[in-house]
N, C-alpha and C positions, 0 to 999 in steps of 0.2 A: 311654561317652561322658560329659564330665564337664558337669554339668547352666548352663544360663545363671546361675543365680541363684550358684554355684560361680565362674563364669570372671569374674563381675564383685566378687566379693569379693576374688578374686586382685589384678585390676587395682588394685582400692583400696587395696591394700595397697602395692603395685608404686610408685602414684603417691604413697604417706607415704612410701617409702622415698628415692625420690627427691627428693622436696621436701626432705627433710632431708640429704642426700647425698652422690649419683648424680648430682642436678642441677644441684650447684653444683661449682666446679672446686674440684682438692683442691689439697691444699700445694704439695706437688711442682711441679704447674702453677702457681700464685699465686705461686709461690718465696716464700711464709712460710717462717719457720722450723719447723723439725721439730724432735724431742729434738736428732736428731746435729747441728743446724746453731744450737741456741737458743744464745744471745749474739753470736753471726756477720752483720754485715753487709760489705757491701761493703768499706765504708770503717773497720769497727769490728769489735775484738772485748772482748767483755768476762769480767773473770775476778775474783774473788772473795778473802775472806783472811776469818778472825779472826783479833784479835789483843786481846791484855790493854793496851790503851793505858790502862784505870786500874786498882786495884788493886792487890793483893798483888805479882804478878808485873811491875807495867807497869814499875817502875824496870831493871829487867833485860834488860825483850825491845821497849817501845814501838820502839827503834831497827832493828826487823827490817822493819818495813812502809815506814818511810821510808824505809831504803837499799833494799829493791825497788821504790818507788818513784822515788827519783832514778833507776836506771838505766832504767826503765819510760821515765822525762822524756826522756833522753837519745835514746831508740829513738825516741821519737815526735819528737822534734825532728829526726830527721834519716829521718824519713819513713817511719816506720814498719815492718811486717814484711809482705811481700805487697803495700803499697797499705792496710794497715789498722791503727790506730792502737791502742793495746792500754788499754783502759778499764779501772783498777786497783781494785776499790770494796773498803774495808775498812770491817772493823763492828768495833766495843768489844763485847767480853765480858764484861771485868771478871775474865778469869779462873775464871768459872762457870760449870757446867756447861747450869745452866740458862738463865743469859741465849745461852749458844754455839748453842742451838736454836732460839731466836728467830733469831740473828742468821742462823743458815744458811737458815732460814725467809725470810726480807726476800731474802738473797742470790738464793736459788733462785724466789723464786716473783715478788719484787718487781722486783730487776734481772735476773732470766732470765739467770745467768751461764754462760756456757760450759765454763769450767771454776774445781774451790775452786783455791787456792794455797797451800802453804805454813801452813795453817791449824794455829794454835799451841796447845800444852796436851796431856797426855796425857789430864786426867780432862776434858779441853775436847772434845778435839775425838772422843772415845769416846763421847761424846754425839750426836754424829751422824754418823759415820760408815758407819752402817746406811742412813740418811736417802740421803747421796752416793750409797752403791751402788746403791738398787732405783733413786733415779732414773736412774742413769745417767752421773752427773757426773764425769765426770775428777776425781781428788782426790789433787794430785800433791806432792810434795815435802813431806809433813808437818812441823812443826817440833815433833819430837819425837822421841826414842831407841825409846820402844815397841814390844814384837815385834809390836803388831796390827796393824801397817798392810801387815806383809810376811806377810799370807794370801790368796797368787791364788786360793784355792777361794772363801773367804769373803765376802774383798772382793777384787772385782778389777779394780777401778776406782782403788783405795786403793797411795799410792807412798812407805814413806819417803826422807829428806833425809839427815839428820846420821848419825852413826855409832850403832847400836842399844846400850842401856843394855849390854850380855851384853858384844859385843865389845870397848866400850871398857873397861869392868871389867875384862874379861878381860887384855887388852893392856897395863893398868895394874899387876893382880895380876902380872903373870912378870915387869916391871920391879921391882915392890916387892919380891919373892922372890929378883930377882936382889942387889940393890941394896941392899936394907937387912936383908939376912940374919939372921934372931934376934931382931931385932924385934919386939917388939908393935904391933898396929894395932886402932886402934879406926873403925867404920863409922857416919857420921851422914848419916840419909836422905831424902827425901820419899816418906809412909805412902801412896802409890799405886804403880802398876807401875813405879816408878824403883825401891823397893827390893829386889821379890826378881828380876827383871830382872838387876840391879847382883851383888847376892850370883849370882844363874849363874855368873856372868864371874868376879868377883875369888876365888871359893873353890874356882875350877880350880886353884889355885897357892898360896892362904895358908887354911891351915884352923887349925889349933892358933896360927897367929901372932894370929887375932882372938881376941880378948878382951873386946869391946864391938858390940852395935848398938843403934842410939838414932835411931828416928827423928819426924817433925816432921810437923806439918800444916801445909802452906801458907797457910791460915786465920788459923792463931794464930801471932803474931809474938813467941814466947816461944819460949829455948834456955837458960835456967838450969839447970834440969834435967839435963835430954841433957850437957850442957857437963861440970856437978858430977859425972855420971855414969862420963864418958869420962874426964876425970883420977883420979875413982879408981880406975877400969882399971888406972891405970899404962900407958897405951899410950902407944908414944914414936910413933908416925904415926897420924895421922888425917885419913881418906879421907871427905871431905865429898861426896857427891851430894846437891850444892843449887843451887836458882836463888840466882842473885846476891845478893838480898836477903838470904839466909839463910846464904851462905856470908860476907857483912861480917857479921851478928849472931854467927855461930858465932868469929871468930877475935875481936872486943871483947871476946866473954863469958869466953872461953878467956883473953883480958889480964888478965881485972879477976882471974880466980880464981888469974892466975899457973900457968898451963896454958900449955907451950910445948912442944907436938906437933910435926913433921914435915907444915905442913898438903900434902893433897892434892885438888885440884881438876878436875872434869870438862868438855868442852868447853861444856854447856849452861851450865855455872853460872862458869866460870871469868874471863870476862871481866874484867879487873882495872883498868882503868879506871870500870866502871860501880861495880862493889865500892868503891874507895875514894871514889868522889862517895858514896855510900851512908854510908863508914865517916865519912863528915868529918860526914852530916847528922845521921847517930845520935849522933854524941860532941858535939853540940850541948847545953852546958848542963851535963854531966858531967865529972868529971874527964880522961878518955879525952882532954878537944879540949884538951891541952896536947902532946898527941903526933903528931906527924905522921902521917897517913894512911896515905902509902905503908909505914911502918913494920909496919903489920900484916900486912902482904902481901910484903912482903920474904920472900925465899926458896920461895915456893909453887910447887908441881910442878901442872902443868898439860899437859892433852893436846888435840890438837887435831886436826881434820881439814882445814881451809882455812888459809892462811897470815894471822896474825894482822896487827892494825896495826902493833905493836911492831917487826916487820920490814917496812921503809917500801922497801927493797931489790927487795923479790919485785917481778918485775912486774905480776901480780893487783893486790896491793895498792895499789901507785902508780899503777895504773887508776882502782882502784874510788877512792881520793883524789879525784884528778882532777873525776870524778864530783859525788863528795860537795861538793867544794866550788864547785860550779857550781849542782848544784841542791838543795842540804841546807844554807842555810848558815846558823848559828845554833844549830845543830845539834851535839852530838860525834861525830869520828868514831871508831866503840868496835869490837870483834870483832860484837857482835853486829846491826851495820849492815853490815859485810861479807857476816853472815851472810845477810841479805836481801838483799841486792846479787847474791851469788853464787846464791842459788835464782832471780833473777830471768832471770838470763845464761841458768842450763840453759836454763826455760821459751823463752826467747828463740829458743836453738839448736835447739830441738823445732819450733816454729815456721817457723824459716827451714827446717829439713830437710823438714818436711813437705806444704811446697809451698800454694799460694794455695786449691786445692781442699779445702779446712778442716773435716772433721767430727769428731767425739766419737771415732768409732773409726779413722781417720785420724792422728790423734794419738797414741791407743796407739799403731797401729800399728809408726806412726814413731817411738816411745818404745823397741819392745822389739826394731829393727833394728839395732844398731850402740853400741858401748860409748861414751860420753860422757867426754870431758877438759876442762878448763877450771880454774878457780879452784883447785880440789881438789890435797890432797895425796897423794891415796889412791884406788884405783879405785873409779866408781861403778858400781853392780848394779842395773839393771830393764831385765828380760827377761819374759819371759811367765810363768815360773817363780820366779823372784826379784826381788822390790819393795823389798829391804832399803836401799839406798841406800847410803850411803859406807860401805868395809869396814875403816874404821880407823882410826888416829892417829899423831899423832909425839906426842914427851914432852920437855917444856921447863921451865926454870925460869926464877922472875921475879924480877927483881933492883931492886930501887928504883934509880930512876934509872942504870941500867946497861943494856946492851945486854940482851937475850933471849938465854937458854943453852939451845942445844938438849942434852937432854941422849941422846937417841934419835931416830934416824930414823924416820922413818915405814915400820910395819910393819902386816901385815892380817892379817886372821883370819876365822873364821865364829861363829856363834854356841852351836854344840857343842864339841865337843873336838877338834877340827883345832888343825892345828898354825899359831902363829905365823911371820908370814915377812917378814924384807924383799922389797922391788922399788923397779924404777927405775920413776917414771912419766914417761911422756913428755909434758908439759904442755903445751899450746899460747902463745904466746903473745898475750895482745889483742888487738894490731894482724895476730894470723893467724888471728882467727875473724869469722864473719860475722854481725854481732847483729841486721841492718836491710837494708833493700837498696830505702831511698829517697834523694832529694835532697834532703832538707828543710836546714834553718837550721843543725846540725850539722858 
């Protein structure tokens, strides 16, 4: 028999436990929020981003947060998704690794985001990616090529966007093998996982045709080098994996030295509106600003996953227009605001599919039921098994002041040695998906 001075230690205890507790009601009942429900209210949901708005990178990608913001405007103007209005909160990074930890810090702990978005930078957002998974966070649509974000063992919370550095390399490589036969190519990179990423892909197809790699730190805004390098190559194509900034520095430097490559461009960095704002500010003061801008970019091969601005046709693009200039205005509209435009739409569609009952793993859920169409040229992949995101590109070339030539349909691949393929995609259009399903002002 268990002794008095025994049954009342128990109770003592019984009664801390409860006072901290037992005795008060919990989440569930209070309807706080819990992990699966944190940025979730009734009427709200809120959802997160980095972005390089200064720095190295911000001339390139600032335009990706704005265009998922205007259409963010758009849904909320016409009444949101569920009854709840979608709270956008972007933070500056600077393109660093170390401020992108702060920021996801504030995101996560200050605004209690429901889910990141679209969070940009390979050595950016590598830096907390670990952070997203153990808490828990949806971290969807990366804005970045990298194979890290397509590991469900690792991260599984973790979703890429764009087409992965391997495949488009890859899909670039069999066109330049086809196309420019005998050729020499030289390779200019950014010294993170864009480079040997990049090389997987493009030296399925061109091995003994390279002759040059030469790559760059994002850091330092220096290409003399690399440049002087790759023309004594003798390479007659040169395959630039570069943000924007670096692909205007790469074809000035290539001018002044009288370097006249075959340039080739990836859909991260290709933008060619932002490139030539870039090429007209660098050649400020230099001999270079007696030549027209679009001149350096005349003729560039580019690849792409989403239908650019240059074809004002697509109905995507004369969407996301629309858009833009309703709630962007002041603003350019460039590839790389489409680009946020069209991460926005997925999330959106994720949303309307998964119904008003809204948690953490309700969303995957809803993520890995059903293959997703919209903006895209090329099919997207997140399933439970595969987080890679768009499987591919078409291949275009850019004419100053001329129409856009496509010069390849859009073809997909994997990021091994599978085979290249065309297919038809069946695109929805606009006015046939459902972004919202209020009566607001819209």
């Amino acid at each position: 028999m268990r002794s008095l001075k025994a049954f009342a230690s128990a109770l003592t205890v019984a009664l801390l436990v409860s006072s901290c507790s037992g005795g008060a009601p919990d989440d569930e009942a209070t309807g706080a929020p819990t992990d699966e429900t944190m940025g979730v209210t009734d009427d709200t949901v809120v959802i997160g981003t980095h972005q390089p708005l200064t720095g190295s990178a911000a001339p390139g990608f600032r335009h990706v947060s704005t265009g998922a913001r205007a259409v963010f405007d758009y849904i909320n103007d016409n009444g949101g998704i569920h009854g709840r209005r979608i709270d956008y909160q972007v933070q500056d990074d600077g393109f660093d690794p170390a401020r992108t930890a702060e920021a996801a810090r504030v995101l996560m702990e200050d605004h209690e985001i429901f889910a990141m978005l679209g969070g940009l930078g390979t050595p950016t957002h590598e830096a907390v990616i670990a952070d997203l998974n153990e808490a828990g966070v949806p971290d969807l649509f990366v804005s970045s090529g990298a194979l890290a974000w397509d590991q469900p063992e690792e991260y599984p919370y973790s979703y890429g966007f764009q087409v992965d550095y391997t495949k488009e390399a890859k899909i670039q490589g069999h066109f330049l093998a086809e196309n420019f036969s005998g050729e020499e190519v030289a390779l200019l990179y950014q010294n993170d996982d864009v480079g040997p990423s990049s090389h997987a892909g493009i030296e399925q197809y061109l091995t003994d045709e390279i002759v040059a790699w030469e790559s760059y730190d994002p850091g330092v805004p220096e290409l003399g080098g690399q440049i002087s390098a790759m023309k004594a190559s003798g390479a007659d194509v040169a395959v630039c994996y570069c943000i924007p900034a670096f692909l205007a520095q790469a074809v000035m430097e290539a001018a002044a030295v009288g370097y006249e490559p075959q340039w080739v461009a990836p859909s991260f960095g290709g933008d060619v509106q932002i490139a030539t704002g870039l090429i007209e500010q660098f050649s400020e003061g230099t001999p270079a600003e007696d030549i027209p801008a679009e001149a350096f970019l005349d003729g560039l091969i580019i690849t792409s996953f989403l239908p650019p601005v240059a074809q004002p046709d697509d109905p995507w693009t004369a969407f996301f227009h629309e858009i833009h200039q309703e709630y962007n205005e002041g603003t350019p509209f460039t590839d790389t605001t489409v680009y946020g435009m069209a991460q926005a739409v997925l999330f959106a569609q994720v949303l309307m599919e998964t119904g008003p009952d809204l948690t953490r793993q309700s969303l995957i859920d809803t993520l890995h039921s059903r293959e997703w169409t919209g903006p895209g040229l090329v099919p997207f992949q997140a399933t439970e098994n595969d987080h890679s995101g768009y499987a591919g590109v078409q291949v275009m070339r850019h004419h100053a002041d001329e129409e856009l030539e496509i010069l390849q349909e859009p073809m997909a691949t994997d990021s091994d040695g599978g085979e290249i393929v065309p297919f038809e995609l069946d695109r929805p259009a606009p006015e046939d998906m459902e972004l919202f399903d209020g009566t607001g002002e819209g």
